[in-house]
C-alpha positions, 0 to 999 in steps of 0.5 A: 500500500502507498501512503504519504506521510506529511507534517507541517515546518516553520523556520526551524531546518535544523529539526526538519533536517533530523525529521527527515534524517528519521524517515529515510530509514524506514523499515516500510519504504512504499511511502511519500514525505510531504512538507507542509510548509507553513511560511517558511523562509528560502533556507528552509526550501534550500534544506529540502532540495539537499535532502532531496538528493541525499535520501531515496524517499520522494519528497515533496515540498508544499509551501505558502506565504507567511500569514501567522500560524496556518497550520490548518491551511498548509495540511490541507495544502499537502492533503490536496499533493498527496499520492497516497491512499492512506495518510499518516500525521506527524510534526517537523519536530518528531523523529520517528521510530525507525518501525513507525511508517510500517506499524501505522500500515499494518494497524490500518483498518476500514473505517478506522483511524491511528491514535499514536504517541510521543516522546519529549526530549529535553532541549539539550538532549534535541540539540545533542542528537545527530545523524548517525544517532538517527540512522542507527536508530539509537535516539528512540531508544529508551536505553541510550536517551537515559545515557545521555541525560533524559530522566527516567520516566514511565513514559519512556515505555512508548519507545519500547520495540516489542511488539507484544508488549507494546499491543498489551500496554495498549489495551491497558492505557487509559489516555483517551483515543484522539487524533493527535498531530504527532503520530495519526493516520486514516485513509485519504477518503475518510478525510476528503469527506469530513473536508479535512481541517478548519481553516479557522482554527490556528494553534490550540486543539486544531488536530483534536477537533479534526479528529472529533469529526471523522468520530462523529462520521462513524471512524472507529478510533484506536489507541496505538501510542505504544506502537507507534510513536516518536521522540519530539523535538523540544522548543519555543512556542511563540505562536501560541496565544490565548485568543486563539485557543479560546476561539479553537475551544468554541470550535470543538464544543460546536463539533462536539455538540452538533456532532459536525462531521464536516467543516465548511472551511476546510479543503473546498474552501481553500484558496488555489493550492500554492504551486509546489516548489521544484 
């Protein structure tokens, strides 16, 4: 099965570069990348076109104009581009498991979407992993993230690599089902008919409630943080601001409450999708 795999970047090549790192060397090879670039400056498309040539996984590379946080907008965007029947959601801050594309392919099911997990890295730890620390796999790794100055957790047992284990623990967490921006996946189709996500919505909540709507059309949610999930990347979020999250709370409880199960300003609503840059 082709899948694509997309996640939106801001002005930050530097963690893009060890997102990218991360999915070159994928156990699961029959997979697209796409970048949802939410404004970013040329050095950011300069980063790309290097990577282009130096992994063999097709990259493409969605982008438009600065206009604050458009997350929404650049995921549409990148939703239009894609070749894949299925879609998997990550962030340009997140490493993934060197399984993460493969475990995601084959835990799809009709009429069901992903719910996957995370790790967060402190920032010395972020800045501190390299290349070769990507493509040996060993930064998802809970033993090798405790050498080098991760604190011991619980939480650390989302990286663990067996497959039982991480099933059983599954079935035991009691972290709500939801689709989150880090590691989720769905078919194409299920996302074209709930119109993919609200343009309205800048940062606070907008993945959750993208998620509460394919729920209310009938997509069957299932827990998988365990199984696949990532390391993010840590850093500053100065795009957040009360005003947003609080008109992104009034969205959700709408959708919530009207079990909306399709936006009016998402996908159809979408000015011309920016050309892709080459």
């Amino acid at each position: 099965m082709f899948a694509a795999v997309m996640f939106t970047t801001h002005n930050h090549p530097k963690w893009l570069q060890k997102t990218l790192w991360g999915f070159s060397v994928q156990s699961y090879r029959d997979f697209e990348i796409i970048i949802a670039d939410d404004g970013s400056t040329a050095e950011t498309r300069e980063l790309v076109e290097s990577m282009k040539s130096e992994i063999d996984i097709p990259i493409r590379h969605i982008w438009h104009e600065d206009d604050g946080f458009q997350k929404c907008r650049a995921l549409n965007n990148a939703i239009l581009a894609s070749g894949g029947e299925y879609l998997i959601f990550t962030d340009g801050d997140c490493i993934p498991h060197p399984d993460f594309v493969k475990n995601h392919i084959d835990l799809a099911a009709e009429n069901t979407m992903l719910s996957g997990g995370y790790f967060k890295l402190p920032i010395e730890v972020s800045r501190a992993i390299t290349r070769q620390n990507i493509i040996d796999g060993h930064c998802t790794r809970p033993g090798w993230l405790l050498k080098h100055g991760v604190p011991f957790t619980p939480k650390l047992v989302k990286l663990l690599s067996n497959p039982t284990l991480a099933a059983f623990l599954d079935k035991l967490t009691i972290t709500r089902t939801t689709w989150n921006g880090h590691s989720s996946s769905t078919w194409k189709k299920h996302i074209l008919t709930t119109n993919g996500f609200d343009e309205r919505m800048q940062y606070g909540g907008q993945d959750r409630e993208f998620g509460e709507r394919l729920m209310n059309m009938g997509i069957k949610p299932r827990q998988v943080r365990h199984r696949c999930s990532c390391v993010h990347l840590d850093h500053g979020r100065g795009y957040a601001c009360p005003e947003s999250i609080a008109r992104n709370r009034r969205i959700r409880q709408h959708t919530r409450s009207n079990k909306v199960t399709r936006t009016e300003f998402g996908i159809e609503s979408s000015v011309e999708m920016p050309a892709e840059y080459t």
